[in-house]
Each structure stands twice: as structure tokens, then as C-alpha cells.
TIGU-135143 format. One record per residue (C-alpha): residue in one letter; x, z, y. Coordinates in Angstrom, 3 decimals, m for minus. Layout:
+----+----------+----------+----------+
| aa |       xx |       zz |       yy |
+----+----------+----------+----------+
|  A |        X |        Z |        Y |
...
+----+----------+----------+----------+
***
This chain:
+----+----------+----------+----------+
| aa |       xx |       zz |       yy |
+----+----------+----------+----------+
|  X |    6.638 |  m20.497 |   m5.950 |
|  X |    7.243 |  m17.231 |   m3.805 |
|  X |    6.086 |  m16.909 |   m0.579 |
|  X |    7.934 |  m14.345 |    0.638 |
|  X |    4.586 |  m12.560 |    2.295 |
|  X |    5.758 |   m9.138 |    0.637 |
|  X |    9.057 |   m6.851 |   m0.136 |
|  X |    9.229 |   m4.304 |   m2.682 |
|  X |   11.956 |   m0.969 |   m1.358 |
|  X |   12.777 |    2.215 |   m2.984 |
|  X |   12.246 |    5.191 |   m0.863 |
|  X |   12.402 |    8.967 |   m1.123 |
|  X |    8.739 |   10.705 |   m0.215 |
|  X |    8.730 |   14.445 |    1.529 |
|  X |    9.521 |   15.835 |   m1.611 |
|  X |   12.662 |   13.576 |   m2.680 |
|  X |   10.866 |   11.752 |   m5.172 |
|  X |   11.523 |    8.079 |   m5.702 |
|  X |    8.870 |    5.611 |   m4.690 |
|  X |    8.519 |    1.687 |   m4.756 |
|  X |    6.897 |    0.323 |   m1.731 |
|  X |    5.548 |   m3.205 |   m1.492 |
|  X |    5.718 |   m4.047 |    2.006 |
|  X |    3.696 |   m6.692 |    3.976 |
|  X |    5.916 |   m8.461 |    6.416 |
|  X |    2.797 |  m10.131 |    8.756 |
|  X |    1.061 |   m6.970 |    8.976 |
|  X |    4.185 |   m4.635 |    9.431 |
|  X |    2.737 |   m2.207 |    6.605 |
|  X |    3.236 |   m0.780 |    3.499 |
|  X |    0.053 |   m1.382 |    1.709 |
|  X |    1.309 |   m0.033 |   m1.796 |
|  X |    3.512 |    2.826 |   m3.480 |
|  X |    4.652 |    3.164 |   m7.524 |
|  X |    6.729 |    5.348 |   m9.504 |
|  X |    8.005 |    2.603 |  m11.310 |
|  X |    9.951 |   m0.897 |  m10.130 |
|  X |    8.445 |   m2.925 |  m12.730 |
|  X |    5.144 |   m2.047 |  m11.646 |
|  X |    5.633 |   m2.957 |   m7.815 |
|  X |    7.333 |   m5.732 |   m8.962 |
|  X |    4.596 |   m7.604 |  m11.081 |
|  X |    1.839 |   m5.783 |   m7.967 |
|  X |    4.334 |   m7.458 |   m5.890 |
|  X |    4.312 |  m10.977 |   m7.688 |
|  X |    0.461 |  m10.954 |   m8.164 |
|  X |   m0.233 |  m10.422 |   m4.454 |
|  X |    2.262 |  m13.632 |   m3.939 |
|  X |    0.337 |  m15.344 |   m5.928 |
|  X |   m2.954 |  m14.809 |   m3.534 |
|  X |   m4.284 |  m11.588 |   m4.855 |
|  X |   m5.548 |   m9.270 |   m1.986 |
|  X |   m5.997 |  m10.426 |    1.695 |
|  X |   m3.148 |  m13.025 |    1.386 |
|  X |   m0.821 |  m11.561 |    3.591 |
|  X |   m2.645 |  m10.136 |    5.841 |
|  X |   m4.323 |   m6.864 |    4.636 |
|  X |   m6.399 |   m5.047 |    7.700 |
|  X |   m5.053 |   m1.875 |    8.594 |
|  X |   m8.399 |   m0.333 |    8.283 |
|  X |   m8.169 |   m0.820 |    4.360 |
|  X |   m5.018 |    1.151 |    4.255 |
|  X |   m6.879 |    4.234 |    6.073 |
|  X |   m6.532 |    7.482 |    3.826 |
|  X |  m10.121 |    8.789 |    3.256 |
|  X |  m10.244 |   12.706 |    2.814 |
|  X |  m10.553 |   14.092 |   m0.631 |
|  X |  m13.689 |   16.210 |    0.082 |
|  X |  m15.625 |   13.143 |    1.863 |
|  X |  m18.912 |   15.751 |    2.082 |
|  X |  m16.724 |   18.496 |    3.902 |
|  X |  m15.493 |   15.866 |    6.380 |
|  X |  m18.828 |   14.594 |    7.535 |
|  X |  m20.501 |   18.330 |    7.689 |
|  X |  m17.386 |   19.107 |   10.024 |
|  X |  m17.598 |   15.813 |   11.722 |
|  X |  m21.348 |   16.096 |   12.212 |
|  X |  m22.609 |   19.643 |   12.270 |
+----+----------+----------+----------+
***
């Protein structure tokens, strides 16, 4: 049984490369991005089935954390 909690979307990125976004209709967010359908798809179809926050995925969670986490607190601290 689907519960329709989630769509799955191609879209270019900055660079005009094809992505699959799985969208989260309750939360107004994308939450995840693949190169490849089939794998948003069955991400897609797992999170249906419960997997994750159930719809409802804090915003928090989809925060992007820095890639040199030590340089980011020295600058944010110092």
C-alpha cells in the first residue's frame, strides 16, 4: 500500500547534470538526491513503507554540515 507521503522528480543541478529527487510533500522538502531512478525509486518505496521520520523529516536533519567541521568551529569560536 502507498501512501503517497513522497515524490520522486528529475531535475538538472548547477552544472546540468541529471538528479532524482525524492520529495516530502508534509514537510515541503527534498530530503534526498540520486544519479539513478531506480535508486530513488526503491529509497522512495522504502521510506513509504515507514523508513525515516514517516513523513515528516525535521528540517534540521537536512542541514548541510561543512566539510572541514574543525575549520568551522575555530572560525565560529576564535
Amino acid at each position: 500500500m502507498t501512501r503517497n507521503l513522497y515524490k520522486c522528480y528529475p531535475e538538472f543541478d548547477k552544472d546540468d547534470y541529471l538528479e532524482w529527487h525524492i520529495y516530502e510533500t508534509a514537510t515541503d522538502q527534498v530530503i534526498a538526491k540520486f544519479i539513478f531512478e531506480d535508486d530513488a525509486l526503491e529509497y522512495m518505496g522504502n521510506l513509504e513503507k515507514g523508513m525515516g521520520f514517516n513523513g515528516f523529516t525535521p528540517s534540521f536533519m537536512m542541514t548541510k554540515i561543512p566539510m572541514d567541521i574543525n575549520s568551522a568551529f575555530t572560525a565560529e569560536f576564535s
